[in-house]
N, C-alpha and C positions, 0 to 999 in steps of 0.2 A: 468590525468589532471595536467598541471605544475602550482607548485604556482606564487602568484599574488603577487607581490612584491614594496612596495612605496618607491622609493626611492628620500629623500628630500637633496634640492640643488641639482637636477642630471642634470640641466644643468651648474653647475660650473664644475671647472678644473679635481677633483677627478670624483665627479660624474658622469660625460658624459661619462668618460671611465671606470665609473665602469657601465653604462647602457649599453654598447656595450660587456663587461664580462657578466653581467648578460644572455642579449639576448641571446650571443652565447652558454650560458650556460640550456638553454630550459626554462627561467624563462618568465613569463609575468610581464615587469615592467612600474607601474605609476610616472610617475615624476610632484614632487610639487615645486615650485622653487618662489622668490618672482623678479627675474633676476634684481639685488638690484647689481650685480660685476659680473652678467655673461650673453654675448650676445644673443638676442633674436634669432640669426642665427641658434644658437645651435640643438634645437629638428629636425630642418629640412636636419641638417647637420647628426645627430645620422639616420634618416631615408634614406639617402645615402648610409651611411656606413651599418647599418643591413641590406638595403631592406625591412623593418619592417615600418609599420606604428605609429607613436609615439602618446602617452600619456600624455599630459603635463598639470598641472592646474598653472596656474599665483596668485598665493598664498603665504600669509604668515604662515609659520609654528604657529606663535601665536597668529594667530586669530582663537580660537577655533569653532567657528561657520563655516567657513568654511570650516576645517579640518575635522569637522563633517560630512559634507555634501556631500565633499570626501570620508570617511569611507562609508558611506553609501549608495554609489554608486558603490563602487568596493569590493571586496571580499580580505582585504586581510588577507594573510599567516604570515607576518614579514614586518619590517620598517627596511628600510637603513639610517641611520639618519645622513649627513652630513652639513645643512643647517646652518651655522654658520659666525661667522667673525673669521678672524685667523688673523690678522697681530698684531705682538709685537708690533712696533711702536704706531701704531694707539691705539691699547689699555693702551697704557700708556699714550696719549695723552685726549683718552676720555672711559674711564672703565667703566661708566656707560651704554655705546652703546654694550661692550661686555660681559655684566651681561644680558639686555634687550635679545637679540640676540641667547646666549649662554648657559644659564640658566634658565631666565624665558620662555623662547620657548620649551625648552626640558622637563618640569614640564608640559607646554599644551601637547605637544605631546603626553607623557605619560600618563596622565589624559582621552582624545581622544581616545588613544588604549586602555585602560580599559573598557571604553565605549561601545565601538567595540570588545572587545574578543577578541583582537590580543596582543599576550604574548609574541613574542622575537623580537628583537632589536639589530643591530649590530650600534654601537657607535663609531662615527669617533672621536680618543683621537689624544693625540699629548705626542712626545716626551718632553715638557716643562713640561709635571706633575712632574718629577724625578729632575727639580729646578738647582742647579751646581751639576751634580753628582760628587758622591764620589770615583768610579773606573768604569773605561773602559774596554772591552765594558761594556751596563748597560745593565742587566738585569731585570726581572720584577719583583724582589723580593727585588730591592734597593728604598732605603727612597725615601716616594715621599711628593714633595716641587713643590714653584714657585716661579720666579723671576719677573712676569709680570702681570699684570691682565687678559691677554689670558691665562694664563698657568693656573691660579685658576680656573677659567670659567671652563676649562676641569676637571680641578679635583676634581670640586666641582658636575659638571655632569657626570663622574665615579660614585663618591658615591651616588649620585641618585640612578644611575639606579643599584648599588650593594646592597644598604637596599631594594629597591625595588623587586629584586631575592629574597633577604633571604625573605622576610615577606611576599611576593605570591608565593606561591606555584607554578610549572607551568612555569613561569613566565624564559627566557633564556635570556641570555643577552650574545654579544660578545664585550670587547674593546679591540678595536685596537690602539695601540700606535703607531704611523710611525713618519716618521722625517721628512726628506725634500722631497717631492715628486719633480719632476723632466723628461723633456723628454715631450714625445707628440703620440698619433695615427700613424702609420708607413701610413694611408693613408692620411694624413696631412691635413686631414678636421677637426679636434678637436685640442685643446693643449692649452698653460696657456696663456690665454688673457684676464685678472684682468681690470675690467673699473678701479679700484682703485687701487691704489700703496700700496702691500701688505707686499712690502721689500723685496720678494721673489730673491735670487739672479738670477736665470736664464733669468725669463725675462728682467731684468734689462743689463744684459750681454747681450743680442739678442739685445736689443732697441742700446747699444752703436755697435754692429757686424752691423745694422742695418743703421747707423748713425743719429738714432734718439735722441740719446743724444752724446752728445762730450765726455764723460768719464761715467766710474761708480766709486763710493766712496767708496773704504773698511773700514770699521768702527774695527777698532783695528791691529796693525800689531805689536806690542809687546806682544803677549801672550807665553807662553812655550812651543811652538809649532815649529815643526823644519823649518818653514818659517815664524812665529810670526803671519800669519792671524789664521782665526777661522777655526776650524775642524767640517765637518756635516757629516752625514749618509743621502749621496742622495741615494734615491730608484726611477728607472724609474714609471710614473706612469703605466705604463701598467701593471707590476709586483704587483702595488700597487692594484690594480683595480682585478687582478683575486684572490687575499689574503681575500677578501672583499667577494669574492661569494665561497672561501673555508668557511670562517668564518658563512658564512649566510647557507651552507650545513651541519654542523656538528650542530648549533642550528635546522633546521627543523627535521634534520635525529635522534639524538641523543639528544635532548633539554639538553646538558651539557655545560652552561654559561663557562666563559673560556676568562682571558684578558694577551692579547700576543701582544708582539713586533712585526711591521713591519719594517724591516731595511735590507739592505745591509748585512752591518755588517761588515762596512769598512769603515774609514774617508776618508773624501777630503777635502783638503783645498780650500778658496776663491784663492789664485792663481793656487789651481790646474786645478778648473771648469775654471776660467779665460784662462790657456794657451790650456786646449783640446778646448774648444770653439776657439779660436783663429785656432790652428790646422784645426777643421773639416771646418770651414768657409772661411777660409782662407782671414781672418780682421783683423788686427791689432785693438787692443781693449786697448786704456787708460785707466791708475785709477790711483786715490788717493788718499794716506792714510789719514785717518783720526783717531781719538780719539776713545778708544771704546764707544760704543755706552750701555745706560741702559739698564740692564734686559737679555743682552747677556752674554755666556758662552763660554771658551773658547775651549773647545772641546763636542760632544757630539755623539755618535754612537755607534747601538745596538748591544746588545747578541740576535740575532735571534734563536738561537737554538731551545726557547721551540716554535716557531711559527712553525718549521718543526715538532715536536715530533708531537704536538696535530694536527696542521692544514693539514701536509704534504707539507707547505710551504716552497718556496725558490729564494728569486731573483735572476732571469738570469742575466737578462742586466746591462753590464758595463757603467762607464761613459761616455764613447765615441758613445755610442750605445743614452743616455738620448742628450747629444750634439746633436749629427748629427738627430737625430726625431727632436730635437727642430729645429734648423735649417733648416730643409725642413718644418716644418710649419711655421715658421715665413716668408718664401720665400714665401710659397702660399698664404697666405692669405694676404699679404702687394705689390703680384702681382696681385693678384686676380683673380687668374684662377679656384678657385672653388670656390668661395663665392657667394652667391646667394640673397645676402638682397640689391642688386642696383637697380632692379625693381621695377619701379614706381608702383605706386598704387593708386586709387580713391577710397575711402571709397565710399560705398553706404549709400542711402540715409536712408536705417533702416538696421540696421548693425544688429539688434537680428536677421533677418532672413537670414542673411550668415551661412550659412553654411562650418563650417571653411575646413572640410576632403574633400570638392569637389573643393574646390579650388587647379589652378597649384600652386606648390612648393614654386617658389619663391613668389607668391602673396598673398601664405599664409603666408609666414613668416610678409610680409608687414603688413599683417593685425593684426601681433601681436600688431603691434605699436598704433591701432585705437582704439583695445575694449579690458579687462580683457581677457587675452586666456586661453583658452583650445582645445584640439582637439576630434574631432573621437565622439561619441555617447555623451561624457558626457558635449556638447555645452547646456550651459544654467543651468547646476547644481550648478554653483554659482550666 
């Protein structure tokens, strides 16, 4: 029997294609999502792509009551815990939205699987725990700081769930560090489409490829860097997304907790992504320099190494390869030749007794929009 697997936020940008790694990988996964920065098209588009019928509850990670009520309807094996806010900007703007979100949700969660008897946890971190590192590439064994109130949030949720291993027995934990995710589903039904401006560069490069915006604004172009913009470690998310269900097989198989870099393990510069994008779309793409911006660093890109020793870990795809996926999803889905959420719909007049799994596809998506969703047997468990 394959394990059952929750994985929270798995219809944002990481998670939907770490649900489509999981599926392929023989797991059965529930997705809890509160779709707070990710579209409600999602789980119908993940059921395209598996052929799998999807799982989804329209939940907040920090309402324990119904996290509960989740647990107790599904069986599971391990949590995927990616349910978060990530943008720097935003978190310096308002820190207390990313303590609520970041911190106080992942204390419910964990609280919830104790609950439940479910004892390992793979923990989406971020490369901001390691703060201005101090040599390149970074390894997981360099001082770890912050420069942002997203970057504390993570590393304050690290140490969580690392007293948490040492003082339950049992208890497995994976964190994963990754940097820039980047790129998109090669069948261009998924990829990074943030209701909110996360500051992410790629999308912001697609919207100006796109002409949805007139320019993009690079926030620093004097750094010691051989072009003065910022240096990142993009990792395609696809790569990103099968690291995630190595990590999540060596706590089932081996319950040996274990926190390891996701990276590349190669910088890029903001005009490097700027001119391959440019290259694969063939758009001229404006920017302009601006001031650096708070909380940024001027270069940052991993020591992946011990991600291969332990995980057997290693990204493929190049950046031309995260380009050209991004670019055929931005094409599909701003042409709209797979999107499926234009179909009208009339709610009925007692919506508790739809039935959401016998609904066509796209009228089920519609219906996310009427009542709290969920699919498949467990309509009505919240």
């Amino acid at each position: 029997m394959s394990a059952t697997i929750l994985l929270t936020g798995g219809a944002g940008f990481i998670g939907s294609h770490t649900y489509v790694a999981l599926v392929n990988a023989g797991y059965d996964v529930v997705i809890v999502d509160n779709f707070s920065n990710s579209d409600l098209c999602v789980p119908d588009q993940l059921e395209l792509i598996t052929g799998c019928p999807v799982t989804a509850y329209r939940a907040d990670v920090s309402d324990a009551a119904a996290m509960d009520r989740i647990f107790a309807t599904h069986d599971f094996d391990a949590v995927i815990h990616f349910a978060a806010k990530k943008s720097v900007p935003q978190s310096l703007a308002r820190p207390q939205n990313f303590f609520d979100s970041n911190t106080t949700a992942l204390l419910t969660l964990m609280r919830v699987m104790e609950r439940h008897a479910v004892d390992a946890i793979v923990y989406s971190s971020s490369a901001t725990v390691y703060g201005k590192p101090e040599a390149l590439p970074i390894p997981e064994h360099a001082p770890l700081s912050y420069t942002n109130p997203y970057g504390l949030s993570k590393l304050i949720g690290e140490q969580f769930l690392n007293q948490k291993a040492r003082g339950k027995p049992g208890w497995a934990v994976g964190i994963l560090r990754y940097f820039n995710p980047a790129g998109a589903h090669p069948s261009g039904l998924i990829g990074e489409g943030p209701l909110s401006d996360g500051g992410n560069l790629m999308p912001l490069v697609a919207k100006v490829a796109m002409r949805q915006l007139p320019c993009i604004d690079i926030y620093g172009h004097d750094y010691g860097t051989p072009d003065g913009t910022g240096i990142r470690d993009y990792i395609h998310v696809c790569d990103l997304a099968e690291g995630h269900v190595l990590s999540l097989g060596r706590l089932l198989q081996r319950r040996r907790s274990h926190t390891v870099n996701l990276g590349k393990g190669q910088g890029y510069s903001v005009l490097d992504v700027i001119k391959t994008y440019e290259a694969i779309s063939g758009q001229r793409i404006p920017y302009r320099l601006r001031p650096r911006r708070a909380g940024d660093v001027a270069a940052s890109f991993a020591d992946p190494s011990l991600a291969e020793g332990v995980l057997g870990f290693r990204a493929q795809r190049d950046l031309a390869e995260m380009c050209r996926s991004s670019w055929a999803w931005e094409m599909e889905r701003h042409q709209g030749q797979k999107r499926i959420c234009a179909v009208p719909f009339k709610a009925p007049a007692h919506r508790s007794e739809v039935q959401i799994d016998q609904m066509p596809l796209a009228l089920r998506t519609q219906q996310i929009w009427q009542v709290p969703w969920h699919k498949k047997s467990a309509q009505g468990a919240l």
